[in-house]
C-alpha positions as CSV (number, residue, x, y, z in Angstrom):
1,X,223.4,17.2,-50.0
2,X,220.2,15.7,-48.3
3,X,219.2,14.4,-51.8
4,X,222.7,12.9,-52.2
5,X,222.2,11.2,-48.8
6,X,219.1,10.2,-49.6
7,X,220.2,8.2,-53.0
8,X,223.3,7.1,-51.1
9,X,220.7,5.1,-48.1
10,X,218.4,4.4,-50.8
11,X,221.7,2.3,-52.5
12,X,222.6,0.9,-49.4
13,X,219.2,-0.8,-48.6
14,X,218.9,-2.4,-52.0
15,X,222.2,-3.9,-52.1
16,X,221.5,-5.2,-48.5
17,X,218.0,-6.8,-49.6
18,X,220.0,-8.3,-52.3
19,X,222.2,-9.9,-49.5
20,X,219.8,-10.3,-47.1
21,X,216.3,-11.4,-48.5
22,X,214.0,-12.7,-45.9
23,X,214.8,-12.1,-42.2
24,X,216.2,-14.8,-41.3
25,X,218.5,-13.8,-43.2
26,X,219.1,-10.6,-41.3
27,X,218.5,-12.6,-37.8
28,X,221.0,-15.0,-39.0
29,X,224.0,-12.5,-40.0
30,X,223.2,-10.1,-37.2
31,X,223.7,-13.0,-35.0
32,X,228.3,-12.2,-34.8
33,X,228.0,-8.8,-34.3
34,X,225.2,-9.3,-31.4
35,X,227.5,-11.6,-29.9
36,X,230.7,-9.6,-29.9
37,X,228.3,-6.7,-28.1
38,X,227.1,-9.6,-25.9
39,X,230.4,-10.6,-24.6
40,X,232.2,-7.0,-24.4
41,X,233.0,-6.6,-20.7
42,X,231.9,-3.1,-20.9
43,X,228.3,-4.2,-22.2
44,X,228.4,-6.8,-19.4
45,X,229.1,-5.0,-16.6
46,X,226.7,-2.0,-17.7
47,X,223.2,-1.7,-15.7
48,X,221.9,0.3,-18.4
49,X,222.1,0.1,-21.8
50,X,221.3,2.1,-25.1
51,X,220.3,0.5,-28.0
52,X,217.5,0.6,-30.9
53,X,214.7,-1.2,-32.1
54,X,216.2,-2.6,-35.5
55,X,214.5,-1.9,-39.0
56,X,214.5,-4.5,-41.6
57,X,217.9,-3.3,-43.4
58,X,219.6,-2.9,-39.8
59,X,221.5,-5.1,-37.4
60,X,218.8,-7.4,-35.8
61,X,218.3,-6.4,-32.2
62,X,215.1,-7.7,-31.2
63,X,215.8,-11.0,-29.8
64,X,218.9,-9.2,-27.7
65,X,216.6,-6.2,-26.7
66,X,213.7,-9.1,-24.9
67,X,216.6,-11.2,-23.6
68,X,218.6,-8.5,-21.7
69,X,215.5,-6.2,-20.6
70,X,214.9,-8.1,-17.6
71,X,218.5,-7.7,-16.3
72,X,219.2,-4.1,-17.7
73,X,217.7,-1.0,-17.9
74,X,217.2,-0.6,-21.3
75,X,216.5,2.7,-23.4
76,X,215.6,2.7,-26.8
77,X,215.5,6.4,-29.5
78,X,212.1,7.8,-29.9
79,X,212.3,10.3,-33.0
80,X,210.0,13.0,-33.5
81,X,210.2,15.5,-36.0
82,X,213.9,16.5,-35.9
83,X,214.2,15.7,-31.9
84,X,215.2,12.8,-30.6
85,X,214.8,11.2,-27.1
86,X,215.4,8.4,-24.9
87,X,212.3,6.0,-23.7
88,X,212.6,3.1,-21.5
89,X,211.9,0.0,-23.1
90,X,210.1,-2.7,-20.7
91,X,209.8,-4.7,-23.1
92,X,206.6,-5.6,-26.2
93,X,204.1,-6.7,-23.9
């Protein structure tokens, strides 16, 4: 199974670098979907929030993650090994 996984993620990124090329690219068609999160009362109205810091074939987030981590508390995944935890974010400075 974790081999089949594996190929099955390994498919996925291809076909989204195919798509997607060059960041901008990926900043650019992120962009919807990080408005729609933007605008969701529940997102608005939330002092903290949960999110990630995005990897090349994922949603964009960084630009959403600098903007909002004045105004929210902000916790980002930390994986290590098979644990994972939350870490406040405070920003890349």
């Amino acid at each position: 199974m974790d081999a089949e996984k594996k190929a099955l993620r390994q498919s996925i990124r291809q076909q989204r670098r195919l798509l997607l090329p060059t960041e901008a690219d990926a900043i650019e068609a992120s962009r919807p979907l990080i408005e729609k999160l933007e605008a969701h009362p529940r997102f608005q109205e939330a002092d903290t929030i949960a999110l990630y810091w995005s990897l090349p074939d994922e949603p964009h987030t960084h630009e959403l993650l600098e903007r909002i981590v004045g105004q929210k508390t902000v916790y980002l995944p930390i994986v290590r090994s098979d644990d994972m935890f939350l870490r406040r974010f405070h920003g890349r400075s």
